[in-house]
Structure formats: structure tokens, C-alpha cells
VOGU-3710 file (C-alpha; in Angstrom, 3 decimals, decimal comma):
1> xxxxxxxxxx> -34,940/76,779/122,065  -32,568/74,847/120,061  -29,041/76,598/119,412  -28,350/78,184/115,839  -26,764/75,404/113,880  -22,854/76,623/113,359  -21,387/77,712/110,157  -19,068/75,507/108,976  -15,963/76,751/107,433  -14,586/73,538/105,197
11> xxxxxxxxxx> -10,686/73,772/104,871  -9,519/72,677/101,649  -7,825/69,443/102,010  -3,736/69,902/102,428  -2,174/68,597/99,130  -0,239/65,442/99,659  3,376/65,951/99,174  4,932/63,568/96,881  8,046/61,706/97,300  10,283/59,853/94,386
21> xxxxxxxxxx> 12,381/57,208/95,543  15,134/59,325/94,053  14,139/61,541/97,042  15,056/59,060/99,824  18,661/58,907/98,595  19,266/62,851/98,441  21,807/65,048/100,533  19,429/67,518/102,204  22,223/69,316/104,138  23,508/72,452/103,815
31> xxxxxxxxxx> 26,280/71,856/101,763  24,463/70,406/99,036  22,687/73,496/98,125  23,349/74,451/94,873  25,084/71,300/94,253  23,948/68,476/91,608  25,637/65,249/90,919  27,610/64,470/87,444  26,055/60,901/86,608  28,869/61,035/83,668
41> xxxxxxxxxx> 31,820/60,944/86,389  33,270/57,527/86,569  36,118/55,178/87,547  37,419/53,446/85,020  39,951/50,792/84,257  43,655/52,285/82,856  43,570/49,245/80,234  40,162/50,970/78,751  41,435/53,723/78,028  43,536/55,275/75,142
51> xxxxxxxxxx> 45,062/58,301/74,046  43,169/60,172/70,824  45,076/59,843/67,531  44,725/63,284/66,480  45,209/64,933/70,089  47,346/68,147/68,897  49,802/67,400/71,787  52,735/65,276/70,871  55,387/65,696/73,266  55,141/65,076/76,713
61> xxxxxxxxxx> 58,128/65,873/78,882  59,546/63,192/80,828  60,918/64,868/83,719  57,665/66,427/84,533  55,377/63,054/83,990  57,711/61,727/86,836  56,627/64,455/88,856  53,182/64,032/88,653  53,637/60,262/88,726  54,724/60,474/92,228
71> xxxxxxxxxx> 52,844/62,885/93,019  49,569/60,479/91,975  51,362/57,702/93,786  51,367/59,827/97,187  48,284/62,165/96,597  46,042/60,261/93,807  44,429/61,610/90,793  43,025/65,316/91,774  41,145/66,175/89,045  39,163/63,736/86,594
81> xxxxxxxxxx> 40,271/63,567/83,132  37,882/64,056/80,348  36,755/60,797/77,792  34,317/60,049/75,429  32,649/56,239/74,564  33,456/54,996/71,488  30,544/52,314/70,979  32,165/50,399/67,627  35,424/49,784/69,783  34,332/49,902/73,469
91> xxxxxxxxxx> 37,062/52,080/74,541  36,974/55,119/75,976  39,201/57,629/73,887  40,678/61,080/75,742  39,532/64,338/75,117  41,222/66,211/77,882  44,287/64,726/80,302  46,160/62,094/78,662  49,416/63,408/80,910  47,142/62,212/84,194
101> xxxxxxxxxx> 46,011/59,056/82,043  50,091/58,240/81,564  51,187/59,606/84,731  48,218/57,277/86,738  49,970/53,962/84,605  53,487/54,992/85,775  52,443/55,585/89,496  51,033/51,917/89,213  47,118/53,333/89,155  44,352/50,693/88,050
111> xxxxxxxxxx> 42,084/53,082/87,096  41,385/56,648/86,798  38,291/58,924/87,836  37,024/60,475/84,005  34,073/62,279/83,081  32,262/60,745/80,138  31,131/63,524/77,737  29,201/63,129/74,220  31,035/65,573/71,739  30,217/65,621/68,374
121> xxxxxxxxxx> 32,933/64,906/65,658  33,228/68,093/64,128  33,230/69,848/67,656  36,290/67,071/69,136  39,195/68,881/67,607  38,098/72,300/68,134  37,493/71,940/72,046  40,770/69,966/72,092  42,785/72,335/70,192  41,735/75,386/71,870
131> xxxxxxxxxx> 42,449/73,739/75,070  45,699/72,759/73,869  46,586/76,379/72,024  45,714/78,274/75,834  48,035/75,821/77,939  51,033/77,376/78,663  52,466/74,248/79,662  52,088/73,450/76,045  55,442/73,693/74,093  55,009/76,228/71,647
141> xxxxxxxxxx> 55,807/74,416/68,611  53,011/71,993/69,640  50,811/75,081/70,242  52,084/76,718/66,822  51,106/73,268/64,422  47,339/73,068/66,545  47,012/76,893/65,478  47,303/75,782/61,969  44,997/73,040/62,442  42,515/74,992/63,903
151> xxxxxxxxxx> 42,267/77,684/61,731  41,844/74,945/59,062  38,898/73,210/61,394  37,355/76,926/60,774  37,103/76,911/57,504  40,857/78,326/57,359  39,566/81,379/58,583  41,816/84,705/58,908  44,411/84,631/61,850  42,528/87,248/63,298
161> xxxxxxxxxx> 39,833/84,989/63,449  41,823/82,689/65,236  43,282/84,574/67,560  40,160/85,468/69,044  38,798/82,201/69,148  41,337/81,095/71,952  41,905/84,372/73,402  45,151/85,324/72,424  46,573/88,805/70,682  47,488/88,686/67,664
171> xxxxxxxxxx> 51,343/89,673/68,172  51,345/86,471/70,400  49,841/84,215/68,036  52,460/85,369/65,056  55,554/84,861/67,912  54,115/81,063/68,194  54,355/80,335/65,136  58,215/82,235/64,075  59,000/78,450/65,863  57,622/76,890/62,606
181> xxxxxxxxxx> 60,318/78,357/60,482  63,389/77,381/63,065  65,716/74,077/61,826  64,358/70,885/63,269  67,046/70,647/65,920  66,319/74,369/67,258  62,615/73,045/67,298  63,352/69,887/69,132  64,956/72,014/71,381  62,016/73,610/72,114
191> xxxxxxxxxx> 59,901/70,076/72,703  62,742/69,140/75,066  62,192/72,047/77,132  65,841/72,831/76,436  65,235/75,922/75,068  62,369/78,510/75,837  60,365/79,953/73,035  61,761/83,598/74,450  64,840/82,688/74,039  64,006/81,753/70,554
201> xxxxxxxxxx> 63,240/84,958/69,630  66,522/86,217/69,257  67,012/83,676/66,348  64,435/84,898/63,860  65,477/86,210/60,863  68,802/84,198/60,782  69,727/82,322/58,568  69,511/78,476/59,285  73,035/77,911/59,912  73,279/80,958/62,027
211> xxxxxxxxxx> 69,980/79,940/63,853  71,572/76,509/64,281  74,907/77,995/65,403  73,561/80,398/68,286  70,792/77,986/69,521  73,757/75,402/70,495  75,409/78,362/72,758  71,858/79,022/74,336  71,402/75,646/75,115  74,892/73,987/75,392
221> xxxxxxxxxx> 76,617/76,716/77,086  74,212/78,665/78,468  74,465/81,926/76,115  72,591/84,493/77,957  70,170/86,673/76,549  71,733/89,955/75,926  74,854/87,956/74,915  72,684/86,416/72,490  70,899/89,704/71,197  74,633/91,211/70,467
231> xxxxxxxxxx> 75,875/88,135/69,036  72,720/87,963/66,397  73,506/91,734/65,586  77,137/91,304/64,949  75,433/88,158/62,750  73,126/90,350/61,007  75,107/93,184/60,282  78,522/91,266/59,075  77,486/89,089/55,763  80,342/87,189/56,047
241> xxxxxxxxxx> 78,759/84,970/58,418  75,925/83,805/56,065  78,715/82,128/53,894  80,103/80,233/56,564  79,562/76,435/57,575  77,660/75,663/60,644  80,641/74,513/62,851  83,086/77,396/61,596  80,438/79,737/62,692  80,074/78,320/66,012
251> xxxxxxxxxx> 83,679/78,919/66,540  83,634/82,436/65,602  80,757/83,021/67,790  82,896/81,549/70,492  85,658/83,686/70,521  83,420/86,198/70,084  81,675/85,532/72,935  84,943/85,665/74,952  86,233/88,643/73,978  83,046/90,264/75,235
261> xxxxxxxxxx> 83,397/88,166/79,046  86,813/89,806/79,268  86,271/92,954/78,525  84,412/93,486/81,906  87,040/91,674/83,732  89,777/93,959/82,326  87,976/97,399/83,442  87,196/96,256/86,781  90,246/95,738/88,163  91,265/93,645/91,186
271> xxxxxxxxxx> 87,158/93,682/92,543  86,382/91,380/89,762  88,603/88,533/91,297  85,907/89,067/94,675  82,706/89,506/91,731  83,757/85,989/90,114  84,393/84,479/93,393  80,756/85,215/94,312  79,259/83,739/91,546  81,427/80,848/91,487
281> xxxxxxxxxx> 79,752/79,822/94,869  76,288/81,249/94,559  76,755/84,115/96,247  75,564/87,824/96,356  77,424/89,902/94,850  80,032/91,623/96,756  80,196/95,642/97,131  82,820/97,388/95,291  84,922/98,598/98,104  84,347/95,181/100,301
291> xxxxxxxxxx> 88,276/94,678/99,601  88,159/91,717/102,771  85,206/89,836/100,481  88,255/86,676/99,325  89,261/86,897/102,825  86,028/86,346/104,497  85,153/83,854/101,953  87,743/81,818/102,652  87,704/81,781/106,271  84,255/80,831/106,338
301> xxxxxxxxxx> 84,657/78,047/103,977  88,352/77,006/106,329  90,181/76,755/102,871  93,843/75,825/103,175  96,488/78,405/101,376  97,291/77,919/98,036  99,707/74,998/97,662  101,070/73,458/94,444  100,443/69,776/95,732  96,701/70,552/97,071
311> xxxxxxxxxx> 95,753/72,955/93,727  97,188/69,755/91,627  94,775/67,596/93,547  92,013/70,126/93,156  92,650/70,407/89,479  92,957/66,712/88,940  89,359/66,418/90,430  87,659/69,452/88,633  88,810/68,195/85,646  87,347/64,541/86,217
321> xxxxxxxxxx> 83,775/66,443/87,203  84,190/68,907/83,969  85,123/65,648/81,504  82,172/63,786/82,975  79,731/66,395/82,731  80,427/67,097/79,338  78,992/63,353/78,728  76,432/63,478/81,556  72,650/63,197/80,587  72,234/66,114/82,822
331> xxxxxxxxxx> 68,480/68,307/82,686  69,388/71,429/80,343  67,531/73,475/83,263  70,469/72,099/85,627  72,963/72,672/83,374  72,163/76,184/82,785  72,198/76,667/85,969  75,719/75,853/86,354  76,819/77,665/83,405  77,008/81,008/85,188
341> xxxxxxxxxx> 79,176/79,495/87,988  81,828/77,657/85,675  81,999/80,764/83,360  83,285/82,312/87,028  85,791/79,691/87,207  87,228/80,175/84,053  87,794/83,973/84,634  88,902/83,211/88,435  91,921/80,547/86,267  93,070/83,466/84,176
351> xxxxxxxx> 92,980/86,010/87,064  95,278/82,823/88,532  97,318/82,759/84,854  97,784/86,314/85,165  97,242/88,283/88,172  98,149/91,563/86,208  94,575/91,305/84,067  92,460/90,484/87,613
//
């Protein structure tokens, strides 16, 4: 008896899987999950690049480009700047980075990695002006003109408007641009990173000359801030000052400033030798009943005793250094740092003119 022919059970035939050539060439590990690759990033030749013409930015401090020069030269370019291709000139113009575009030529770079992006005309200057409104970096007068220009781009649209477009309150926007209305040399100032826009705070609602005036004892002398706040009240509240020319006004504001530094000095009595000490070399403060502070001082640093011969000597050298750095090109941010120590010398030399007042 034959056997019962078995049921067959077809399987469907396993699909094929398909390979692309692409396939061969992709990174199947781990770490490329969730990872796809830019086919806009690129190297590309310094001398093919240029800067954009109506980039908001126009000031680019010089001290800082040398610091990122070297650090390209030791470290390379981090992050890629951002360019677009403009076909009628075959160059490629910068939306985003022209500091690392300058900084790669002065660290002796060939070329630079960029992203290439397509952005339309009437979308360039917005995306580069809101970029260039949010960097802090950005000195504010810079940030204070692209504010105006963007608010044009939208259609001059209400400063509320504007605010929120880059993400900034409204009392912030209105402080950026208070720079707009300071004389050109306070806002030059400002470009130079000589003087902060906080500092230029105190100078609103001067007058020019006034502004003008004050701005050069911020920056030339280094004028602190509450000096500066009581010196722009006594401005404010005496109108004599609004009369006055720009370098009589300085001068009052001089001696005015002085006769505030000694007031201190005359109520503190013989401690404020051992304060002004302190700050003349960088130290901490002394306590107020450390009486030994000169005397430790002194022994640590092995100073001789006073003698006419050596102080003549020391004299005749601190007022070489003084003469030259009056006509040194020296970083305002160094310079104000010194300030606070030589404004200790001067009221350690009249503690030494007359002992009675230290």
C-alpha cells in the first residue's frame, strides 16, 4: 500500500535584500547611530573666500584675533565657519565666522573647513543680524546699529517686535542703543574695548561735553564706578558745568575727584598708610588693628630703610616708568588694572609729604 502523498507546505520565497553602492561605503558602528553626514561641509582655499559687504559687524578687536590666531596655529580651526556660493563671482561669501576666516590667514592657514548653505537674499541679513545682535562678544554699538537694521529688514516693525525676535528684553534692547546717542570718541571707546557698555551707563543724559569729559577719566584714569555715578550727579545737579568747555570740565572733575580720595585717607588715620600699602602691591587688605602690617611687608620684601640717596634713585626710576607709560600703547584692560595701584602710590607720597594727614 503506497504511503499518503505528504502535504506540502510552500514557504514564501525570502525577499532579496537590496544593497546601494552607497551602502558599501557606510559606518555601521555604533557610533554612527543617529548620525548623518553634511555633504555641504568643505575645505576650502583662504584666497576663495571673502568677507560679506553688509555683515553688521565692523570692528574686530585686534588683541583678541591674535589670540585666536595662535590658538588656530597650535589647535586648528574647531568649528567650521558658515559660507554661501556666489555663482556670478565664484567666491564663496561669509555668512557666519569671518573672525575664524581672518584669524586662519594670520595663523598662516591655507584653507578653512566651511559649511556651504543656500540662503535666500531676503533671509541673509536677518540670520546674520540676529546672530550678530545675541553675541555678547559683539560690541554694543555694533549690536545697537544691526538692531536698527533689523527692525528695518522687518518691515520697521515695533521694538517690541524686535526684541523678541532675538530674544532679548526690552529694557536691554533700549540700554544698547543709549550708545547711539554718545559722542563718537565715547563710542569708539566702546569698539576699542576701552570702555564697557556698563560703564557707559553712567554717561546718559549728559550733555556731550560732560559725556566726553567723564568717559576720558573712565578710560584714561581708571574712574571707578561709584566715583563715576557721584561725579555725574554733582554734573547733573550743578548747571554750571553745562556751560563749560570740554577740557575746563575735565579739570574740575579732577580735583573733584581728589578731594573725594582724600577724604577717606583723612578719617582713617595712621591704618590707611598699611590700606594703601596693600593695594600698592596687590595685596589683601590688611585688618584694622594689624598695626605690624608695614613691618611685615617690608621684611618679606628685604627693603632697605629709608635713605635720601636710595629714595632719589627710586624716584628717578618711577618717574622714568610713569613718563613712559603715559606714552606707552599699553591695552586699556592693563592699564586699568594699574590704576588702582598708582592711585595707592600717590596717597602713600602725601602720607610721605605729610605724615600728620596719614
Amino acid at each position: 500500500m503506497s504511503e499518503p502523498a505528504r502535504s506540502v507546505v510552500e514557504r514564501p520565497a525570502a525577499r532579496r535584500r537590496r544593497f546601494t553602492v552607497d551602502a558599501l561605503f557606510q559606518d555601521t558602528s555604533p557610533r554612527a547611530v543617529g548620525v548623518s553626514d553634511l555633504v555641504t561641509a568643505k575645505e576650502i582655499r583662504l584666497d576663495r573666500i571673502e568677507p560679506d559687504p553688509h555683515q553688521p559687524r565692523r570692528t574686530f578687536d585686534q588683541e583678541r584675533l591674535e589670540e585666536l590666531a595662535a590658538s588656530i596655529a597650535q589647535e586648528g580651526v574647531l568649528q567650521p565657519i558658515a559660507v554661501r556660493y556666489d555663482e556670478e563671482r565664484d567666491r564663496y561669501v561669509i555668512l557666519h565666522g569671518e573672525r575664524r576666516w581672518r584669524a586662519a590667514q594670520m595663523a598662516g592657514l591655507t584653507a578653512i573647513p566651511a559649511v556651504v548653505r543656500d540662503v535666500p537674499e531676503e533671509r541673509r541679513l536677518l540670520q546674520q543680524l540676529m546672530e550678530n545682535v545675541v553675541r555678547e562678544d559683539l560690541n554694543a554699538v555694533d549690536r545697537a546699529a544691526a538692531l536698527r537694521a533689523l527692525k528695518a529688514q522687518m518691515g520697521d516693525a515695533s521694538w517690541e517686535r524686535v526684541a523678541e525676535a532675538v530674544g532679548i528684553k526690552r529694557s536691554r534692547l533700549f540700554q544698547l542703543l543709549g550708545t547711539e546717542k554718545l559722542p563718537d570718541a565715547v563710542q569708539e571707546d566702546i569698539r576699542a574695548g576701552r570702555l564697557s557698555e556698563k560703564q557707559s551707563r553712567v554717561l546718559q543724559g549728559l550733555a556731550p561735553a560732560a559725556q566726553a569729559a567723564l568717559a576720558r577719566l573712565i578710560v584714561d584714569e581708571g574712574l571707578g564706578q561709584n566715583e563715576a555715578q557721584r561725579l555725574a550727579r554733582a554734573i547733573r545737579d550743578d548747571p554750571e558745568f553745562a556751560a563749560m568747555e570740554p577740557p575746563a570740565l575735565l579739570e574740575r572733575l579732577r580735583a573733584m575727584r581728589e578731594v573725594v580720595e582724600r577724604r577717606p585717607a583723612r578719617d582713617a588715620g595712621p591704618s590707611s598708610v598699611a590700606a594703601a600699602l596693600a593695594r600698592a602691591l596687590g595685596e589683601a587688605a590688611p585688618a584694622p588693628d594689624d598695626s605690624d602690617y608695614i613691618q611685615s611687608a617690608v621684611a618679606r620684601a628685604g627693603a632697605p630703610a629709608p635713605d635720601k640717596d636710595l629714595l632719589d634713585a627710586q624716584t628717578r626710576a618711577l618717574a622714568l616708568s610713569l613718563a613712559q607709560l603715559a606714552q606707552a600703547p599699553l591695552p586699556a584692560r592693563e592699564r586699568r588694572a594699574l590704576a588702582p595701584r598708582l592711585r595707592a602710590l600717590r596717597e602713600l607720597i602725601g602720607a610721605a609729604l605729610d605724615p600728620k594727614k596719614g
